[in-house]
PLY file of the C-alpha trace (Angstrom):
ply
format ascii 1.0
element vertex 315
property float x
property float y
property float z
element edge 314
property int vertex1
property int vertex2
end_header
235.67 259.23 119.28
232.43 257.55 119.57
229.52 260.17 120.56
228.07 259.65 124.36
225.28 261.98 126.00
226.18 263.94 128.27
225.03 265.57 131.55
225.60 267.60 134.47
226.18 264.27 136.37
229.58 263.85 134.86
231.02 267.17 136.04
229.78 266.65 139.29
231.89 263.54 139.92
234.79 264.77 138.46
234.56 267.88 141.20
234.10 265.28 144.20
236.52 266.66 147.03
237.95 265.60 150.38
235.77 266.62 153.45
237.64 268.94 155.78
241.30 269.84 155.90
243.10 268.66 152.93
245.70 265.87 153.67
248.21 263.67 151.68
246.18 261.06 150.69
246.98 257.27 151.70
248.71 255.54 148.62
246.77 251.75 147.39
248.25 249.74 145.06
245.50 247.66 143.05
246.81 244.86 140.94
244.32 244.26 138.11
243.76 240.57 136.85
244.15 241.45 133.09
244.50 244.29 130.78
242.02 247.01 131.22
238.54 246.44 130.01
234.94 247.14 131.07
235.16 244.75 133.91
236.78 247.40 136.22
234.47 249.96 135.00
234.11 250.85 139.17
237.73 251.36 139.65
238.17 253.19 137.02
235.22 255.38 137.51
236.74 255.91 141.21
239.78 257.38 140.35
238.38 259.10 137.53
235.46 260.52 138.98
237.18 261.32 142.47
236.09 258.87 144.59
239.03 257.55 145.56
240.13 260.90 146.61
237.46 261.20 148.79
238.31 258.55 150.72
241.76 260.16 151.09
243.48 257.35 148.84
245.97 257.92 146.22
245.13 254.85 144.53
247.54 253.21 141.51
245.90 250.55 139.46
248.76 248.49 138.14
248.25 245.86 134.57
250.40 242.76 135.40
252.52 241.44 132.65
251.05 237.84 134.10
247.59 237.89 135.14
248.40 234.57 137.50
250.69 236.92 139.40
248.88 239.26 141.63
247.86 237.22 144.05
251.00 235.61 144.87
252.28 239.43 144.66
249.87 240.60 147.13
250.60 237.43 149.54
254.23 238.76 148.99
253.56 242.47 150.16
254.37 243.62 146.51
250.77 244.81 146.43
247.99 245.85 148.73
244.59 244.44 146.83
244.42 242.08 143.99
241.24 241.82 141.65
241.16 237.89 141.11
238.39 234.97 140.98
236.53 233.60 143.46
237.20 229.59 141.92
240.83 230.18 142.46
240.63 231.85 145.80
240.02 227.92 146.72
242.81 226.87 144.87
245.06 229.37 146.83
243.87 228.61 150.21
245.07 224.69 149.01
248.46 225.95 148.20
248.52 228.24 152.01
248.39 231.32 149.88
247.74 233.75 152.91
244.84 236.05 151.43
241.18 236.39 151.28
238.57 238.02 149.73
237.24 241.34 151.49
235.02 242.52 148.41
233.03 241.94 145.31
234.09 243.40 141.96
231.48 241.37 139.55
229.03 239.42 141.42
227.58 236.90 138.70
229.48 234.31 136.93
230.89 235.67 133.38
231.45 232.49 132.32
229.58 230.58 129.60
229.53 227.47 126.80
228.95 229.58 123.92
228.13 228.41 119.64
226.91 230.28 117.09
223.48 231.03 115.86
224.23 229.73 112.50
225.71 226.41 113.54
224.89 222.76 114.55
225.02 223.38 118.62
221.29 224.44 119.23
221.15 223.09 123.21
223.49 221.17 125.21
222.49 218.04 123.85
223.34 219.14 120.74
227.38 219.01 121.74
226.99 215.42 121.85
229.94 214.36 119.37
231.08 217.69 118.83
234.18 219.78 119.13
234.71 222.03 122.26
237.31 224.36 122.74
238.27 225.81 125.84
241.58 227.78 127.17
242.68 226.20 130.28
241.76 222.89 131.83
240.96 222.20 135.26
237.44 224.82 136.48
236.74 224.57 132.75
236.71 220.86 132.25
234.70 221.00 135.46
232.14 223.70 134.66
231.42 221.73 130.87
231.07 218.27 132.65
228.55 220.00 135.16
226.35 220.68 132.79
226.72 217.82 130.25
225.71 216.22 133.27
222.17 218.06 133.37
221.63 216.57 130.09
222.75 213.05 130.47
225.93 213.37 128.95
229.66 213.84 129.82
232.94 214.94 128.75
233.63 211.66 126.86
230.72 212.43 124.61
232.53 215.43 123.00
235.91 216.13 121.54
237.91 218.70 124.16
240.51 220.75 122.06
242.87 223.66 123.31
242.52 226.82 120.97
244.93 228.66 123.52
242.61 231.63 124.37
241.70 232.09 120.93
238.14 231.11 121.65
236.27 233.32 118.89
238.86 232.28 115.83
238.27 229.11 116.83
234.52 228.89 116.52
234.63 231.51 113.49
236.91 229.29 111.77
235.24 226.14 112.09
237.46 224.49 114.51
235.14 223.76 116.92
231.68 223.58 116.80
230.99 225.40 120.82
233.51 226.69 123.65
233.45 226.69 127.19
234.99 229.77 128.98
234.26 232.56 126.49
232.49 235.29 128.62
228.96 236.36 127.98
230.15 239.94 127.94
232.98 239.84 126.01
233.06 237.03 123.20
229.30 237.21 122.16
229.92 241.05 121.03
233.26 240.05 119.21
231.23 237.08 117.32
228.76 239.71 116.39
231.33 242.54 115.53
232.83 239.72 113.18
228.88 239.37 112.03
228.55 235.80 112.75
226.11 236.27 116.18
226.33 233.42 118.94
224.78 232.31 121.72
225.35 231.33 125.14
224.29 228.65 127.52
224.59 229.48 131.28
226.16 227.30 133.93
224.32 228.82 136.33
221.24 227.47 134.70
222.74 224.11 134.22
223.92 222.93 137.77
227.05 224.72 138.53
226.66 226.87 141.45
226.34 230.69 140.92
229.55 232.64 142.20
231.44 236.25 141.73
233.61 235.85 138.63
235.84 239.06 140.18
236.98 239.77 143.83
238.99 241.85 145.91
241.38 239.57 147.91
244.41 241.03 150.48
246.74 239.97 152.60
244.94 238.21 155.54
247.61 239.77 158.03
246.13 243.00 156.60
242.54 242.94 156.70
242.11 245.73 159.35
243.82 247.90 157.22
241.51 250.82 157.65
242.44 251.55 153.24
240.34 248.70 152.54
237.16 249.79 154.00
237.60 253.28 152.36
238.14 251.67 149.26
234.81 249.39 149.38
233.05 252.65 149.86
234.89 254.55 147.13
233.97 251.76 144.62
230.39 251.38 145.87
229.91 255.11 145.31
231.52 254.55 141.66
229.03 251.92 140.74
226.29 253.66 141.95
226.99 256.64 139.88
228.03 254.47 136.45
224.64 252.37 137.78
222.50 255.73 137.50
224.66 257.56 134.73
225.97 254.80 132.55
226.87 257.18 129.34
228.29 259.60 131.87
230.15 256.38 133.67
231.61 255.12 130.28
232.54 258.88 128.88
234.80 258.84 132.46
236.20 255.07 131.90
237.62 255.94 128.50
238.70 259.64 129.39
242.72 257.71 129.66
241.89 255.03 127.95
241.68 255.96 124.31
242.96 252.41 122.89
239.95 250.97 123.79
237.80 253.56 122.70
235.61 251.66 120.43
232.28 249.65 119.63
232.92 246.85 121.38
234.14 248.47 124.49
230.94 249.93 124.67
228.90 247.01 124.55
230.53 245.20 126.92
230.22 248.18 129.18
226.30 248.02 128.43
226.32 244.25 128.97
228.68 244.43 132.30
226.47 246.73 134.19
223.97 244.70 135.64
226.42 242.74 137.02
228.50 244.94 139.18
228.41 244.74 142.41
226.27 247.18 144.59
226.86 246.37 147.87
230.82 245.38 147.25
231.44 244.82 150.58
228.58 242.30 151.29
229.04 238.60 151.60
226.86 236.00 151.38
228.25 233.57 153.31
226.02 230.16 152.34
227.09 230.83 148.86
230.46 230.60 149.23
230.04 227.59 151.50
227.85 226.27 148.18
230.95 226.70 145.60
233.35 225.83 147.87
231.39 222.26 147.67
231.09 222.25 144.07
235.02 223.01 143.91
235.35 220.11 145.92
232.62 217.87 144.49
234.73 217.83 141.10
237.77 217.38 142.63
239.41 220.59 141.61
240.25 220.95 145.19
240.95 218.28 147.85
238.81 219.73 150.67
236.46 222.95 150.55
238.28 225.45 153.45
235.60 226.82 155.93
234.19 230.47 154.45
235.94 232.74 157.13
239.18 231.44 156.43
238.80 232.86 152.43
236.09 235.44 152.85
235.35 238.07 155.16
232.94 240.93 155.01
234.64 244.45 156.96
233.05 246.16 159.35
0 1
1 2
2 3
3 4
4 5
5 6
6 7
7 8
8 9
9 10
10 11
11 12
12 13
13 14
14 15
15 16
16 17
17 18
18 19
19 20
20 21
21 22
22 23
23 24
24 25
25 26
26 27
27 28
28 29
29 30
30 31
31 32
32 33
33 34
34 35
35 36
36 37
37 38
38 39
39 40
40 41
41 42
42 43
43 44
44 45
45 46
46 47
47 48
48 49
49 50
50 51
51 52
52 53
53 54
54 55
55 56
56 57
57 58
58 59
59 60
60 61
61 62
62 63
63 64
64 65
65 66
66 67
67 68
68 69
69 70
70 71
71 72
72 73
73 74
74 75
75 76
76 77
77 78
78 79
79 80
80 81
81 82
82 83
83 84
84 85
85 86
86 87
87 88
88 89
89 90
90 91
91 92
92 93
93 94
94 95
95 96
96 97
97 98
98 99
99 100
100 101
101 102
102 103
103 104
104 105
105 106
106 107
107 108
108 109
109 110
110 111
111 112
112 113
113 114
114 115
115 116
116 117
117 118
118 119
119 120
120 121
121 122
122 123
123 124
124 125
125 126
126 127
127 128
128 129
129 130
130 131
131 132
132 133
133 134
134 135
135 136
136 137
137 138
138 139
139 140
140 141
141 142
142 143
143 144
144 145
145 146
146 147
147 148
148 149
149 150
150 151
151 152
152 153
153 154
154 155
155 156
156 157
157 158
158 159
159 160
160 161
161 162
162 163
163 164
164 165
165 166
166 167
167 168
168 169
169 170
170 171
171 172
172 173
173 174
174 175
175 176
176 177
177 178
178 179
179 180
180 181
181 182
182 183
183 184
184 185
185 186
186 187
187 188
188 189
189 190
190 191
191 192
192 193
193 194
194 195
195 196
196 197
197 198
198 199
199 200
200 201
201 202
202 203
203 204
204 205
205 206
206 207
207 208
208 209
209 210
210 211
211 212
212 213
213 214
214 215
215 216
216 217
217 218
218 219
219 220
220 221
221 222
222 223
223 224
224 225
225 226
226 227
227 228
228 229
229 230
230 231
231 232
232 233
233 234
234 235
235 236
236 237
237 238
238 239
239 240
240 241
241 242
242 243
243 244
244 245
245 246
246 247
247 248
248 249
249 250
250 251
251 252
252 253
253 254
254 255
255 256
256 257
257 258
258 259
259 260
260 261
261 262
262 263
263 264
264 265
265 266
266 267
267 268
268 269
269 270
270 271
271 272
272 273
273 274
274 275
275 276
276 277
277 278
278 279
279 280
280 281
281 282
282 283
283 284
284 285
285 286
286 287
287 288
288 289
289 290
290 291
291 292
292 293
293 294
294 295
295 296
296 297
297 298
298 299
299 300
300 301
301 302
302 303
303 304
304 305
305 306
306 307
307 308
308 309
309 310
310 311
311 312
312 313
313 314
C-alpha cells in the first residue's frame, strides 16, 4: 500500500449521515464510461465518503463490458445516469438518441496530441511528414486537422496510422513519431513510469473549442427525476471535499479499489483534480452552442442541435 497522510477530515466523511428519520434510500444506477480510474474520483468519493447517503440514494456504479453502451442503455431504461462525452452527446442527438446532459463530471478537455521529450516532434510543425497514431477516427481526425490547421498544415501532411488504443507502445516503440487522443492525465504519467517523459500539445490552445471531456446524460423523459438533483449535490459535496483534502480524497477512492492501488493511479489523481467539476450542475450554455459548431464545422455531424435539446441545467 502506498503511504497517504492522513487527517481528521477523512473520518468525518466517512460518518456523514441522513438528516432526520432514517428511510430506505432511493436506488441510482450509474453506468460508468470505462473501467474505474481517477476520472470518477467524485463518485467514488460519494459513495465512499457518504454522500450519496445523504442524499437518501443507494447508488450502484456499474463498469460496462462496452464502454459505447451506456448511453444507448440509459435511452433504453436499463440505467438511470450514464457518465459519457460531451462530442458524442452530438452524435446521439443525430441518431434521436433520447438523452441529455444534466451535469458535469470533468469540465476541461482531456484530450491531447502528445510526443516524447526525446524525439523529433518539438511543435506542431514539427509533425509535418511524420507518423501519427490515434485510436478511433472520426472527433480524432477532426481535433488533429484543427490544429494542423493553426500551423498551416493538414492531415495530408502526416502519415495517420491505427495503433488500436495502444497509444503509449506505439510511441515507445517507435511506431509513430506523436499521437492524437492520449489524455494529458493518463498517458503522459505511463510514458514517464516507462521513463521515456512526453509532452503534450493542447487543442484547446490550437483552435478546437474547449468542452467537458465527461458528463452526466439521462433519459430526457426523466429529467425531473427529483434523484438527479440529489445526486448533483452529492457529487458537488464529494469534489469539494477531495478539492480541500486530496490525500484524504484518494485514501477513500482506493479503500475498494486495491487493483489500482499504485503510482500511477496516484498521479493521475494529482493531475485530474483541477479539472473536476465544482459547480456540476452548472451549464454554460454559449459553450455548448460553440462545440456544437465546431462538431458541425468538420462535418462530424450534419447540423449542430439547439443547446436545450442536449443540455439542461436542473433547478
Amino acid at each position: 500500500m502506498m503511504r497517504i497522510l492522513k487527517s481528521g477530515a477523512a473520518a468525518l466523511a466517512l460518518t456523514v449521515l441522513v438528516s432526520g428519520a432514517a428511510q430506505a434510500a432511493d436506488k441510482l444506477t450509474v453506468l460508468l464510461d470505462w473501467y474505474v480510474n481517477a476520472d470518477h474520483g467524485p463518485l467514488i468519493v460519494a459513495k465512499e465518503g457518504g454522500y450519496f447517503e445523504a442524499q437518501g440514494l443507494d447508488v450502484e456504479l456499474v463498469t460496462p463490458a462496452d464502454p459505447s453502451a451506456p448511453p444507448r442503455l440509459v435511452a433504453a431504461g436499463q440505467g438511470d445516469v450514464a457518465v459519457s462525452y460531451q462530442p458524442t452527446l452530438y452524435e446521439q442527438a443525430q441518431q434521436g438518441l433520447p438523452v441529455a446532459r444534466f451535469g458535469t463530471l470533468i469540465s476541461t478537455p482531456l484530450n491531447t496530441v502528445i510526443a516524447l521529450e526525446s524525439g523529433p516532434v518539438k511543435t506542431l510543425e514539427d509533425l509535418k511528414g511524420k507518423k501519427v497514431g490515434f485510436s478511433i477516427s472520426g472527433f480524432e481526425d477532426a481535433i488533429l486537422s484543427t490544429m494542423l490547421g493553426t500551423v498551416g498544415l493538414s492531415e495530408k501532411d502526416v502519415e495517420l496510422i491505427n495503433v488500436n488504443f495502444a497509444l503509449t507502445p506505439a510511441l515507445l516503440s517507435g511506431q509513430v513519431d506523436a499521437v492524437v487522443g492520449g489524455y494529458r492525465n493518463i498517458e503522459l504519467n505511463q510514458l514517464e513510469a516507462e521513463g521515456s517523459p512526453g509532452f503534450a500539445i493542447y487543442p484547446e490552445e490550437h483552435g478546437v473549442p474547449a468542452y467537458d471531456e465527461l458528463i452526466y446524460i439521462a433519459h430526457k423523459d426523466k429529467l425531473d427525476d427529483d434523484r438527479l438533483p440529489r445526486f448533483l449535490a452529492a457529487v458537488e459535496a464529494a469534489t469539494v471535499f477531495l478539492t480541500n483534502h486530496p490525500d484524504e480524497g484518494l485514501e477513500l477512492f482506493l479503500k475498494n479499489h486495491a487493483d489500482i492501488d499504485d503510482e500511477l493511479t496516484a498521479k493521475s489523481w494529482f493531475d485530474t483534480l483541477p479539472r473536476f467539476a465544482k459547480r456540476p450542475a452548472a451549464l454554460d450554455g454559449g459553450r455548448y452552442a460553440r462545440f456544437g459548431a465546431f462538431m458541425e464545422k468538420t462535418g462530424l455531424i450534419e447540423k449542430a442541435p439547439a443547446v436545450e435539446d442536449i443540455a439542461v441545467e436542473l433547478r
